[in-house]
C-alpha positions as CSV (number, residue, x, y, z in Angstrom):
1,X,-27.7,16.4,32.2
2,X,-25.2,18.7,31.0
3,X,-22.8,16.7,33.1
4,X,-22.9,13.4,31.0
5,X,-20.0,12.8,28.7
6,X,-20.5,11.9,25.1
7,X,-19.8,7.8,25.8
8,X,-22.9,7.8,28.1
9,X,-25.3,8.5,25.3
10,X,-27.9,5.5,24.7
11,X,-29.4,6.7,22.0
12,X,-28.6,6.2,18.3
13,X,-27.8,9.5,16.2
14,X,-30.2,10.6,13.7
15,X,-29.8,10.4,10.0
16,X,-29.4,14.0,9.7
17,X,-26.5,13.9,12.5
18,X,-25.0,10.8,10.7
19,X,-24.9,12.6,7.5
20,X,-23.7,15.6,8.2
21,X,-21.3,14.1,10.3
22,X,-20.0,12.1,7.2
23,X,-20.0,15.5,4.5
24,X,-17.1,16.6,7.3
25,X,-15.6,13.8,6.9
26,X,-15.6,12.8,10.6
27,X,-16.6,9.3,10.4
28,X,-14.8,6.0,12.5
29,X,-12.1,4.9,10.9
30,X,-9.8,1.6,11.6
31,X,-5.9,2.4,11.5
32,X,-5.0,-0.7,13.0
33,X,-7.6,-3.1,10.9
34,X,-6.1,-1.1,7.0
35,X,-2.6,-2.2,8.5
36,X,-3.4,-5.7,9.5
37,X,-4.9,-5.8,5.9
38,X,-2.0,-4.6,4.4
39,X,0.4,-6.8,6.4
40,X,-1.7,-9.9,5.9
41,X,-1.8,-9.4,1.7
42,X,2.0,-8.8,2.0
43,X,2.6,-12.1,3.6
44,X,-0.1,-14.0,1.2
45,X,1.4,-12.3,-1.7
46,X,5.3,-13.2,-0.8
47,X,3.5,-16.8,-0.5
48,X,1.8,-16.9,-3.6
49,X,4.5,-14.9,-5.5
50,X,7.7,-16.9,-3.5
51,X,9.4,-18.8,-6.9
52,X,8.4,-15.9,-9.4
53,X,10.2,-13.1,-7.1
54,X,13.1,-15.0,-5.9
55,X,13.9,-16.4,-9.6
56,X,13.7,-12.8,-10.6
57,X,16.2,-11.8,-7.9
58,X,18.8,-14.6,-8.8
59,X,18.7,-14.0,-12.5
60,X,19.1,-10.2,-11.3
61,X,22.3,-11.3,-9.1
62,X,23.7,-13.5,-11.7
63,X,23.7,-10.7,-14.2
64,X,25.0,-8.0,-12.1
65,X,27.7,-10.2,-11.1
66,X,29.0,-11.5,-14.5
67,X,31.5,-8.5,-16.0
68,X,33.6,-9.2,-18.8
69,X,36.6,-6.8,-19.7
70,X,34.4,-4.4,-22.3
71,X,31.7,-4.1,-19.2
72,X,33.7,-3.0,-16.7
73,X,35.6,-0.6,-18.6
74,X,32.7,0.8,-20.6
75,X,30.4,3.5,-18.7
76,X,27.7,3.5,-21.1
77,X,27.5,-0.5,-21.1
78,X,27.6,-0.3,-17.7
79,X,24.9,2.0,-17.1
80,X,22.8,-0.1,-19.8
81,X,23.1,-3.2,-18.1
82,X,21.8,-1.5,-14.5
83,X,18.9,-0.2,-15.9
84,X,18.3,-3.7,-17.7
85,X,18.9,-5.4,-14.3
86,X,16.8,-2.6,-12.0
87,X,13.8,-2.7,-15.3
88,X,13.8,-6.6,-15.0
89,X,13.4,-6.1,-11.0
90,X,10.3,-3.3,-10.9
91,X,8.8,-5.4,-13.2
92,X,9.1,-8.6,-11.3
93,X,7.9,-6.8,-8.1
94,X,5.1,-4.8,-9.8
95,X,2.5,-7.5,-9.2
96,X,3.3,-7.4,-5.5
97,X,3.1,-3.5,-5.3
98,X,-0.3,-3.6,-6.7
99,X,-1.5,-6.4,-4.6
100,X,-0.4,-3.9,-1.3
101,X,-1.5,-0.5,-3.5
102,X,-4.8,-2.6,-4.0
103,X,-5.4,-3.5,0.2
104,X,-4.1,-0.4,1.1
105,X,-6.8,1.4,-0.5
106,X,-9.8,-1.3,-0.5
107,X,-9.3,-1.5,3.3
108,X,-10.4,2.1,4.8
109,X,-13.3,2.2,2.2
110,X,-14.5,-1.2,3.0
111,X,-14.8,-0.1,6.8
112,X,-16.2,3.5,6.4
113,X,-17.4,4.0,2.8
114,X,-15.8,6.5,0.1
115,X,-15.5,9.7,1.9
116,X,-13.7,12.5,0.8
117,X,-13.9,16.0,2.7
118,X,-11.6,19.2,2.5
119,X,-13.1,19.7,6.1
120,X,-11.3,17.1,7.5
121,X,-7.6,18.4,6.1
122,X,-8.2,21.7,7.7
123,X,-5.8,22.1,10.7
């Protein structure tokens, strides 16, 4: 008996085992199935958000382009006009970054259940 590995177990584990199991944190968790979640809601999002981020990134282009004499001369101007331009940008993109933020963590508690544990950040 004491022979058997763990995989040849047919029986189920008992509640106690199953709790305790998940107060250490050590319960199955899917790597691969968070980042095929996360991939998949990048792709539907770039669909879904296509004309609102690439008009935000040609207005960004044409205005980072266009210098006039003062501009170009002018640090402070300058500097202005970036963070104007980079602003404009996070906020265009900000929809998408919580769309990901969102899947990346919906996707592990979906799967396993909220389970937090300092057990399981011990070395």
């Amino acid at each position: 008996m004491a022979e058997e590995s763990d995989l040849e177990k047919t029986e189920q584990a008992s509640p106690k085992r199953l709790e305790k199991a998940r107060e250490e944190g050590d319960v199955p968790r899917s790597r691969e199935l968070a980042a095929c979640a996360v991939l998949f809601a990048a792709g539907l999002s770039f669909m879904m958000l296509n004309g609102h981020l690439s008009e935000a990134l040609k207005q960004a282009l044409r205005t980072g382009l266009q210098f006039d004499k003062g501009t170009a001369f002018d640090p402070i101007i300058l500097l202005m006009k970036t963070t104007h331009t980079v602003l404009d940008l996070l906020i265009a993109f900000s929809p998408f970054a919580l769309i990901l933020l969102t899947v990346a963590i919906a996707s592990p508690i979906l799967v396993g259940g909220w389970v937090f544990s300092t057990k399981a950040l011990m070395p």
